[in-house]
N, C-alpha and C positions, 0 to 999 in steps of 0.2 A: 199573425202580428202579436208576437207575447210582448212585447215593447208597448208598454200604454205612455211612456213618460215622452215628452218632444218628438209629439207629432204634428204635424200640417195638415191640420183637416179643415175642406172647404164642403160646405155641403147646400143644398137649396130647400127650405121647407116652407111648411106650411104653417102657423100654433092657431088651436084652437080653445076655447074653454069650454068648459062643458058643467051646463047647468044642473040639479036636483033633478030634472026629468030628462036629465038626460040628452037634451038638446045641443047642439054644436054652436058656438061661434067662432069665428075665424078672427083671430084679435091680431094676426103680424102674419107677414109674408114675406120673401126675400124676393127683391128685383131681377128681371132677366139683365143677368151680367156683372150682376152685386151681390152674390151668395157671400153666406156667412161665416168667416175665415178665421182660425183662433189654433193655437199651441198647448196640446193638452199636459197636463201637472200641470199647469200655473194657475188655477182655479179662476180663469176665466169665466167659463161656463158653467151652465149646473152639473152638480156633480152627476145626478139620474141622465142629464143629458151626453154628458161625455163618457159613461161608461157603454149606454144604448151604440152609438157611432163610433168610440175608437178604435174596434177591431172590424169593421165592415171596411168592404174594398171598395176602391170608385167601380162607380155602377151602378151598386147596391140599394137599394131603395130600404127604405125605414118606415116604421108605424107603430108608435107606442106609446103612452098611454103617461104620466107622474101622478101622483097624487098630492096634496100641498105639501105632505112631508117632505116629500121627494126633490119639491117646487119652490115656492117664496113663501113656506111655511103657511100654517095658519093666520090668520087676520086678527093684529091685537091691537085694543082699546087704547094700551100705555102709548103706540107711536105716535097718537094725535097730540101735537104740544102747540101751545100760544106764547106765540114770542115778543118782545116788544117791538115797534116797528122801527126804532132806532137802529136794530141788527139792517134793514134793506133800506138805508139812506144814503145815497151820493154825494157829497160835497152838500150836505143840509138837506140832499133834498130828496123824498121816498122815490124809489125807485119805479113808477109808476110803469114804465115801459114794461120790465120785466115779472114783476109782481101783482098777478090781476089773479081770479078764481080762477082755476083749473091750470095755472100755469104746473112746470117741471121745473125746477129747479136743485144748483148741484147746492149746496151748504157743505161747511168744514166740520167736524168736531175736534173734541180738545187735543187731540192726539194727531191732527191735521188731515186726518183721511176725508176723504171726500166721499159723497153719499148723494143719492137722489130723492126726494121731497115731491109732497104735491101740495099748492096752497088751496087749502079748501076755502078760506074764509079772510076779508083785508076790511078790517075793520079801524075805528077811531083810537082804540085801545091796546092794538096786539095783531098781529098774525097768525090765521091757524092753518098750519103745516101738518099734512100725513106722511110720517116715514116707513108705512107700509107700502112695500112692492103693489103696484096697480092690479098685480093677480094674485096676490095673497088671498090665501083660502079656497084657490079654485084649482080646480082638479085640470090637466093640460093634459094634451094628444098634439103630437107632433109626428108630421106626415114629412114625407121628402126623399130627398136622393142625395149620396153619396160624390160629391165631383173630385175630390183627392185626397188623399191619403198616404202620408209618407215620412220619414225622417224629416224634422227640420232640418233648415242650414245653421249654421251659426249667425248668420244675419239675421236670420228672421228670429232667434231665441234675442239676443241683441236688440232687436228691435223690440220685441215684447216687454224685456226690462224696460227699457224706455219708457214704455208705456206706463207699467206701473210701478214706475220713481215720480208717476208724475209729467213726465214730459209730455201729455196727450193725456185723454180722457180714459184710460185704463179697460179700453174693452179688448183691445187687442186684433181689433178688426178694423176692413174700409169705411164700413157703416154702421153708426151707430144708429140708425132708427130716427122717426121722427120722436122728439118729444125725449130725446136721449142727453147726451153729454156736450157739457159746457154752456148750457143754455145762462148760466150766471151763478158766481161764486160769492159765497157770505160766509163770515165766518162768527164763531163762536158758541154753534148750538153745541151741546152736551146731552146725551141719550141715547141710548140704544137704540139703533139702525139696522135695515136693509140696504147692501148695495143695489144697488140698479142701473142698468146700461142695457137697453135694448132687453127686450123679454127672456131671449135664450143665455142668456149671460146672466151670469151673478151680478 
């Protein structure tokens, strides 16, 4: 498969992190029936991730290892920003449902791309938002297996535009993970971002 560009790759894993000593956590898994489905060039995926699987055949099992370079980058200080709480109001009124500690949240920046958030903190004076990826700075091992591998159709490339014009949460797959896309859109932050959609996705 010297063709890396519009592919159909479906595969089922495992992600784990892995701490200083070394130790494993299992941070996401794909459902029996709900493996992880995406169209390679369109940088859906991580890059370390889609070059590890795009030339393995259904079947194939996989196990390999990123490092944060490879990954959602090292963990930086500047994506912590406090916002004012006028950015998450409703019709006057703060968005309590969807704005609590440890929510996900999509927000816009100025250029309208959309981006994943975590609110660390909803205070009387501001919101404070992390726009660092939840695995930033940790080292990944992804286990799994191979379920297709093929030329796209024109449908499914078609459909992947879609996705990221905007029409859907731009991961390019059935599932986005819990704790993934669309959970609520705001706009107006300005900053340097991580996309985020699901761990194995950019």
């Amino acid at each position: 498969m010297d063709n890396q560009q519009n592919k159909y790759i479906s595969v089922s894993y495992q992600l784990y992190s892995i701490d200083d000593d070394g130790k494993k956590h299992l941070e996401e898994q794909t459902q029996q029936g709900r493996p992880f489905q995406f169209i390679s060039g369109f940088g859906v995926s991580l890059d370390g991730f889609e070059q590890q699987v795009v030339n393995l055949e259904p079947g194939e099992k996989f196990d390999f290892t990123l490092q944060p370079a490879e990954a959602f980058g090292e963990y930086d200080e500047q994506g912590v920003h406090k916002l004012n709480r006028e950015m998450f109001t409703i019709n006057g009124h703060f968005d309590h449902e969807n704005i609590y500690e440890g929510a996900i949240i999509t927000l816009m920046d100025a250029d309208e791309k959309r981006f994943m958030a975590r609110v660390e903190k909803v205070e009387e004076d501001g919101v404070t938002i992390d726009t660092n990826h939840p695995l930033a700075g940790n080292t990944l091992q992804f286990t799994g297996i191979v379920l297709e591998n093929r030329m796209a159709t024109n449908e499914e490339i078609q459909h992947m535009l879609n996705h990221l014009s905007g029409e859907g949460c731009g991961c390019g797959c059935d599932d986005c993970g819990e704790g993934g896309c669309g959970h609520h859109d705001h706009e107006g932050c300005e900053h340097h971002h991580h996309d985020g959609c699901g761990h194995c996705h950019h």
